[in-house]
C-alpha positions in Angstrom: 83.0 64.2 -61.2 80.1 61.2 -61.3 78.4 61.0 -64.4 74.5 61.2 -64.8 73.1 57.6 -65.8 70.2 58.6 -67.4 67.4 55.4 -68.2 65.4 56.0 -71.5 62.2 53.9 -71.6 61.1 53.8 -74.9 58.1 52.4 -76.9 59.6 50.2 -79.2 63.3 49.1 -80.8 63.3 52.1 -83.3 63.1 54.4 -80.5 65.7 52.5 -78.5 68.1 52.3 -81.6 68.0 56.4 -81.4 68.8 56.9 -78.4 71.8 54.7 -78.6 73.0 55.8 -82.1 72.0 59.5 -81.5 71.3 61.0 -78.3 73.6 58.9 -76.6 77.1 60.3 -78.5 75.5 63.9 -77.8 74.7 63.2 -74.2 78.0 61.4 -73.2 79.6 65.6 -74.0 77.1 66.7 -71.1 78.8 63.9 -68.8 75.3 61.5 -69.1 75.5 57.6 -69.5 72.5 56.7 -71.6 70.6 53.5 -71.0 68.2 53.0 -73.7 65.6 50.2 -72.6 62.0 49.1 -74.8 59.6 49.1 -72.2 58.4 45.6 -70.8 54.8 44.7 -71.6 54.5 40.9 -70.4 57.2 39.9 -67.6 56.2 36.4 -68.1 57.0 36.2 -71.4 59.7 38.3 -71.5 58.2 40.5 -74.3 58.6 44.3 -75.0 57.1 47.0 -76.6 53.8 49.3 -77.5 51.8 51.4 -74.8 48.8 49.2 -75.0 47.9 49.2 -71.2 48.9 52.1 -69.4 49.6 50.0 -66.1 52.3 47.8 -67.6 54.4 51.3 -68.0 54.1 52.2 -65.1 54.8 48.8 -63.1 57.9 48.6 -65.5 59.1 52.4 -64.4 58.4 51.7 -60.7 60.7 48.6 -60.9 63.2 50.0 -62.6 63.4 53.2 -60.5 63.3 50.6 -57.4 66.3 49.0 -58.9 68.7 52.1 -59.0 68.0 54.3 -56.5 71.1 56.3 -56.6 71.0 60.4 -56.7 73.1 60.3 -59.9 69.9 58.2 -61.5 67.3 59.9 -63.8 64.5 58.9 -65.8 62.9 59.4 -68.7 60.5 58.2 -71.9 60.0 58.2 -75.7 57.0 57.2 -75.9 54.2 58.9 -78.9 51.3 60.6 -78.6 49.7 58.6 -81.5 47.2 55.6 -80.3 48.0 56.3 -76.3 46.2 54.6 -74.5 42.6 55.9 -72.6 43.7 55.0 -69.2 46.9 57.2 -69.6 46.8 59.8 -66.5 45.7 63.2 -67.8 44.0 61.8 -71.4 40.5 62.7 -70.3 41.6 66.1 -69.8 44.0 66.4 -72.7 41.6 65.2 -75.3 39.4 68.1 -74.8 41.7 70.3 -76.1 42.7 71.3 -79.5 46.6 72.3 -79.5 48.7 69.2 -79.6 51.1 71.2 -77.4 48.5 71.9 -75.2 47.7 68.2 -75.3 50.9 67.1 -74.9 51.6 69.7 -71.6 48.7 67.8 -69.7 50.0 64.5 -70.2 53.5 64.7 -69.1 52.5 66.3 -66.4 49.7 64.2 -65.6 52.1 61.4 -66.2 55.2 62.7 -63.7 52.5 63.7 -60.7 51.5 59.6 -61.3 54.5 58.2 -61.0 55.9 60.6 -58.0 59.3 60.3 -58.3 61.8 63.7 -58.7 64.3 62.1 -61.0 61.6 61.4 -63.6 61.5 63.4 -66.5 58.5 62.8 -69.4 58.7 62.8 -73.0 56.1 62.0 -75.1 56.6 62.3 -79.0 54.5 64.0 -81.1 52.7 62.5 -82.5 55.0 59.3 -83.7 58.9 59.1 -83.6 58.0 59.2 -87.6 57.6 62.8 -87.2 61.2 63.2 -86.7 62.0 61.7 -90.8 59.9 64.4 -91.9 62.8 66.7 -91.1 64.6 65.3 -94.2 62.6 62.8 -96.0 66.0 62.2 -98.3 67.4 60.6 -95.6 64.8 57.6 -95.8 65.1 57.5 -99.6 69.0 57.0 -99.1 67.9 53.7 -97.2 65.3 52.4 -99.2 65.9 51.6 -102.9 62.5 52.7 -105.1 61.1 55.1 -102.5 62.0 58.1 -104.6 58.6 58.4 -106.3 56.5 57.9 -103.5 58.6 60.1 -100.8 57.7 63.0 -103.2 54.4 62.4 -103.1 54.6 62.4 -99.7 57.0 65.4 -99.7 54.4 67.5 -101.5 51.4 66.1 -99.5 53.0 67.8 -95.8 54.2 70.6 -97.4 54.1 73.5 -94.8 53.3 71.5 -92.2 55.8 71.6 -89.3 56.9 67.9 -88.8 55.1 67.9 -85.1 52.0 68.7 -86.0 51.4 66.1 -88.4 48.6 64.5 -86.7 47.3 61.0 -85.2 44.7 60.1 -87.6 44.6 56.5 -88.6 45.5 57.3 -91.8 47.1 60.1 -91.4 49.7 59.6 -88.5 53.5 60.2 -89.6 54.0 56.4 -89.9 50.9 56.3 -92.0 51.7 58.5 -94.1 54.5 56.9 -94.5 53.7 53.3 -95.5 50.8 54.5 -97.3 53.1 55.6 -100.1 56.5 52.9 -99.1 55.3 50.4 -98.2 58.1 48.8 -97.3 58.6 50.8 -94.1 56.2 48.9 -91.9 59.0 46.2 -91.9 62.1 47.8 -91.8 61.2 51.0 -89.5 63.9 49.7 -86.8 66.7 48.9 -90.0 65.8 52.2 -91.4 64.0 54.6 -89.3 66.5 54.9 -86.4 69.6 55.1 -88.8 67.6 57.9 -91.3 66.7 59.9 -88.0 70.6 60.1 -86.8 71.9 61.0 -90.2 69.1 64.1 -90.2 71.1 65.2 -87.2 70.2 66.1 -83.9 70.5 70.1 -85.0 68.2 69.9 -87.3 65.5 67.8 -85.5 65.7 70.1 -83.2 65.2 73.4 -85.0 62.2 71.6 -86.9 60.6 70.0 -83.7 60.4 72.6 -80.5 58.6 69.9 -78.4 61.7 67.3 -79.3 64.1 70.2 -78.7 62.8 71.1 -75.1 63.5 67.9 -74.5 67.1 67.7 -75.3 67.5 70.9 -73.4 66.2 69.2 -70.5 68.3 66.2 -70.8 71.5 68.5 -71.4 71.0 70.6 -67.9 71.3 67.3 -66.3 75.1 67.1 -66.7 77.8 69.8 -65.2 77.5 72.9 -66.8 80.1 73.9 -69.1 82.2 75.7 -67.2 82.6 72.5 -64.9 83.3 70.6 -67.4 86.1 72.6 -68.7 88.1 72.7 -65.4 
């Protein structure tokens, strides 16, 4: 039985550190190698991360598809909704509408029609991978020492609001909410954020995120089923 090598392309080292600490353990039951990879942004220099120009994700998915062109290959990102760029396929579309779901629905499919290839599966995050701590704030306070006060704040302030629709503002984005009130977070999301994320556990992220969930679900069908697997 071959194993599904699955590529993650993610938008920075806090998502990469989650898919290796996370969804990799998880996956590898479903019979799925994961390859978490921060996308690349300059080849020249070597450098790595952000969705700042649309063109440099797709020149780096292209190449990397071109590279492994094997059947038992699939793609995928983690990349967030929150400051996408304009030039991203389907954003002219997606921007009229209200629904972040809605939003969300145009884009990944705006994005797989662009870059054309069958083994390519799209995630975008919504809004930030932020959204995920939301699911257990306590999880952060654990990590960073005199957060206690201000993750309460914060607690209170999103109170009945499901952790994917906490929205892109510039001030109001998960990850600004977030430093708003520790600030300490803006450097030490990749020591902290990844780690806090995995100890919420992937059970509950997904009952408090459909749109993260649907995703998992998607990556699971790619192994054998379960009766396969068994024999």
């Amino acid at each position: 039985m071959k194993w599904v090598r699955l590529y993650i392309t993610t938008e920075g080292q806090t998502e990469r550190k989650f898919s290796e600490e996370a969804l990799a353990p998880h996956l590898a039951q479903y019979s799925i190698d994961v390859k978490a990879r921060v996308v690349l942004t300059n080849r020249k220099l070597g450098r790595r991360g952000g969705i700042m120009d649309y063109d440099k994700i797709r020149g780096d998915l292209h190449r990397l598809m071109l590279e492994d062109q094997s059947e038992e290959a699939r793609f995928t990102t983690m990349i967030n909704l929150y400051a996408l760029p304009n030039a991203f396929p389907g954003w002219a579309k997606a921007r009229t509408l209200t629904h972040p779901q809605d939003r969300i629905a145009v884009l990944e499919d705006s994005l797989r029609a662009d870059i054309k290839d069958q083994r390519f599966l799209p995630y975008i995050q919504l809004h930030e991978f932020e959204a995920l701590l939301y699911c257990d704030l306590s999880q952060l306070q654990k990590r960073i020492a005199g957060s206690e006060r201000g993750l309460t704040t914060l607690t209170k302030e999103v109170k009945n609001i499901p952790p994917e629709e906490i929205n892109d503002g510039t001030t109001t984005a998960p990850s600004k909410r977030l430093i708003h009130h520790v600030p300490i977070y803006e450097t030490s999301k990749v020591r902290v954020g990844a780690p806090a994320a995995a100890a919420i556990g992937l059970p509950t992220l997904r009952n408090k995120c459909p749109h993260f969930n649907s995703w998992i679900n998607t990556l699971e069908s790619l192994g054998p089923t379960l009766k396969t697997r068994m024999r």
